[in-house]
C-alpha positions in Angstrom: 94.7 87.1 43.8 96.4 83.8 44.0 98.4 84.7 40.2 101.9 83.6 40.3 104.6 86.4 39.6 106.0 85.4 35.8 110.0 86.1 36.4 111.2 86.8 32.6 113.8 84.8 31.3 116.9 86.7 29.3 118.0 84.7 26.6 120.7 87.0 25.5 122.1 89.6 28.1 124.5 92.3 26.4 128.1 92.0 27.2 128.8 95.6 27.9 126.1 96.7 30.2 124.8 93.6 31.1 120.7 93.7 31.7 119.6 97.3 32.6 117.0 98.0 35.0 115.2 99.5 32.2 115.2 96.7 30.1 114.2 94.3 33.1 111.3 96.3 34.3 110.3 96.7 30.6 110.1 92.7 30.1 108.6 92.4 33.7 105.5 94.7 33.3 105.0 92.8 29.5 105.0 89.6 31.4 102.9 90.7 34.4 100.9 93.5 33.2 99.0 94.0 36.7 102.3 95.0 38.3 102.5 97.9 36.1 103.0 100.1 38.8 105.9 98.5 40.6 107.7 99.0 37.0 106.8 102.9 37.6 108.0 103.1 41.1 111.5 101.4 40.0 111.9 103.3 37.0 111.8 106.5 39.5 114.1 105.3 41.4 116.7 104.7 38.3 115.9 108.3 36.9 116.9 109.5 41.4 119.6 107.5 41.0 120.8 108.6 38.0 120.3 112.7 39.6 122.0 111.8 42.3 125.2 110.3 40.5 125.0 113.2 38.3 124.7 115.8 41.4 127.7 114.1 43.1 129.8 114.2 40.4 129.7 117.7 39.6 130.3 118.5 43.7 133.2 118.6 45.6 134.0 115.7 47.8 134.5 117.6 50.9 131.1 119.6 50.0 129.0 116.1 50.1 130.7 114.9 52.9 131.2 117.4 55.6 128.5 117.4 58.5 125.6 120.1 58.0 124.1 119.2 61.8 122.3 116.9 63.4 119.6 114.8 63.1 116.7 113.9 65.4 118.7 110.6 66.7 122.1 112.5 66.8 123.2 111.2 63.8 125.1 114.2 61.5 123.6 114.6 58.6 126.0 115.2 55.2 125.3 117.1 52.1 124.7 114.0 50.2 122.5 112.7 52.7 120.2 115.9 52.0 120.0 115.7 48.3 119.7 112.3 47.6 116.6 111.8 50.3 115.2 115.2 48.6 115.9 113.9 44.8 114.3 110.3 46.0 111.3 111.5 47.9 110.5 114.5 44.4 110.9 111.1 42.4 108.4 108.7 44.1 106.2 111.6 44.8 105.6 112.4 41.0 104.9 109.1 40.0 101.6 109.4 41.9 102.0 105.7 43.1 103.4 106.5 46.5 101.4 107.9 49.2 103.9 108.0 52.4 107.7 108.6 52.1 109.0 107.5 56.2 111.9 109.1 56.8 114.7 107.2 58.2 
Protein backbone atom coordinates (compact mmCIF):
# COMPACT_ATOMS: atom_id res chain seq x y z
CA UNK A 1 0.00 0.00 0.00
CA UNK A 2 3.01 2.14 -0.28
CA UNK A 3 2.48 3.35 3.91
CA UNK A 4 5.68 3.57 5.64
CA UNK A 5 6.07 1.38 8.87
CA UNK A 6 5.97 4.26 11.94
CA UNK A 7 8.89 2.62 14.32
CA UNK A 8 7.83 4.17 17.95
CA UNK A 9 10.26 6.02 19.69
CA UNK A 10 10.78 5.29 23.66
CA UNK A 11 11.47 8.20 25.46
CA UNK A 12 11.94 6.67 28.75
CA UNK A 13 12.78 2.77 28.92
CA UNK A 14 12.55 1.32 32.62
CA UNK A 15 15.72 0.48 34.22
CA UNK A 16 14.75 -2.86 35.53
CA UNK A 17 13.18 -4.69 32.78
CA UNK A 18 14.07 -2.56 30.13
CA UNK A 19 11.25 -2.34 27.16
CA UNK A 20 9.01 -5.47 27.22
CA UNK A 21 7.69 -6.98 24.21
CA UNK A 22 4.38 -6.17 25.60
CA UNK A 23 4.86 -2.74 25.90
CA UNK A 24 6.59 -2.48 22.34
CA UNK A 25 3.94 -4.25 20.48
CA UNK A 26 1.39 -2.17 22.50
CA UNK A 27 3.00 1.28 21.18
CA UNK A 28 3.56 -0.42 17.69
CA UNK A 29 -0.10 -1.46 16.92
CA UNK A 30 -1.15 2.42 18.39
CA UNK A 31 1.23 3.74 15.86
CA UNK A 32 0.37 1.42 12.93
CA UNK A 33 -2.99 0.38 13.61
CA UNK A 34 -3.22 -1.88 10.17
CA UNK A 35 -0.57 -4.11 11.58
CA UNK A 36 -2.73 -5.13 14.28
CA UNK A 37 -2.31 -8.57 13.64
CA UNK A 38 1.43 -8.89 13.62
CA UNK A 39 1.07 -7.38 17.42
CA UNK A 40 -1.37 -10.66 17.90
CA UNK A 41 0.95 -13.08 16.41
CA UNK A 42 4.05 -11.69 18.70
CA UNK A 43 2.11 -11.49 21.71
CA UNK A 44 1.48 -15.41 21.20
CA UNK A 45 4.62 -16.08 20.85
CA UNK A 46 5.51 -14.18 24.39
CA UNK A 47 2.57 -15.96 26.18
CA UNK A 48 4.70 -19.79 24.23
CA UNK A 49 7.53 -18.51 25.49
CA UNK A 50 6.63 -17.72 28.66
CA UNK A 51 4.90 -21.76 28.88
CA UNK A 52 7.76 -23.00 27.81
CA UNK A 53 10.12 -21.34 30.38
CA UNK A 54 7.59 -22.21 32.90
CA UNK A 55 7.43 -26.05 31.61
CA UNK A 56 11.24 -26.29 31.70
CA UNK A 57 11.72 -25.08 34.86
CA UNK A 58 9.53 -27.28 36.66
CA UNK A 59 11.30 -30.50 34.61
CA UNK A 60 14.30 -32.20 35.18
CA UNK A 61 17.25 -31.37 33.12
CA UNK A 62 18.04 -34.84 32.03
CA UNK A 63 14.03 -35.28 31.29
CA UNK A 64 14.25 -32.26 28.52
CA UNK A 65 17.32 -33.33 27.30
CA UNK A 66 17.59 -36.97 26.81
CA UNK A 67 16.76 -38.23 23.09
CA UNK A 68 13.14 -39.54 22.61
CA UNK A 69 14.00 -40.82 18.77
CA UNK A 70 14.44 -39.72 15.65
CA UNK A 71 13.37 -37.46 13.32
CA UNK A 72 12.55 -37.68 9.59
CA UNK A 73 16.28 -36.25 8.75
CA UNK A 74 17.98 -38.30 11.58
CA UNK A 75 18.16 -35.65 13.81
CA UNK A 76 17.12 -36.99 17.63
CA UNK A 77 14.55 -35.23 18.86
CA UNK A 78 14.58 -34.09 22.86
CA UNK A 79 11.80 -33.59 25.22
CA UNK A 80 12.03 -29.95 24.99
CA UNK A 81 12.09 -30.05 21.41
CA UNK A 82 8.51 -31.80 21.63
CA UNK A 83 6.88 -29.35 23.97
CA UNK A 84 7.99 -26.22 22.89
CA UNK A 85 7.09 -26.93 19.00
CA UNK A 86 3.58 -28.27 20.51
CA UNK A 87 3.18 -25.09 22.95
CA UNK A 88 4.23 -22.77 19.83
CA UNK A 89 2.26 -24.31 17.10
CA UNK A 90 -1.39 -24.38 20.08
CA UNK A 91 -0.29 -20.63 20.41
CA UNK A 92 -0.24 -19.35 16.80
CA UNK A 93 -3.00 -21.62 15.98
CA UNK A 94 -5.48 -19.85 18.51
CA UNK A 95 -4.80 -16.60 17.47
CA UNK A 96 -6.64 -17.41 14.14
CA UNK A 97 -3.95 -15.29 12.24
CA UNK A 98 -1.84 -18.19 11.15
CA UNK A 99 -2.94 -20.63 8.58
CA UNK A 100 0.25 -22.99 8.05
CA UNK A 101 2.72 -23.95 10.88
CA UNK A 102 5.99 -25.84 8.50
CA UNK A 103 7.67 -27.95 10.61
CA UNK A 104 11.30 -27.74 10.70
Amino acid sequence: NGRQVVVPVFAEVCSYTGLTLSRYCSEFAAANPELSELTSILNSVQAACKQIASISRGAPLTALTHSRGLLDRGAASRPLDVVADSVLRNALKFTGKVSIIAAP
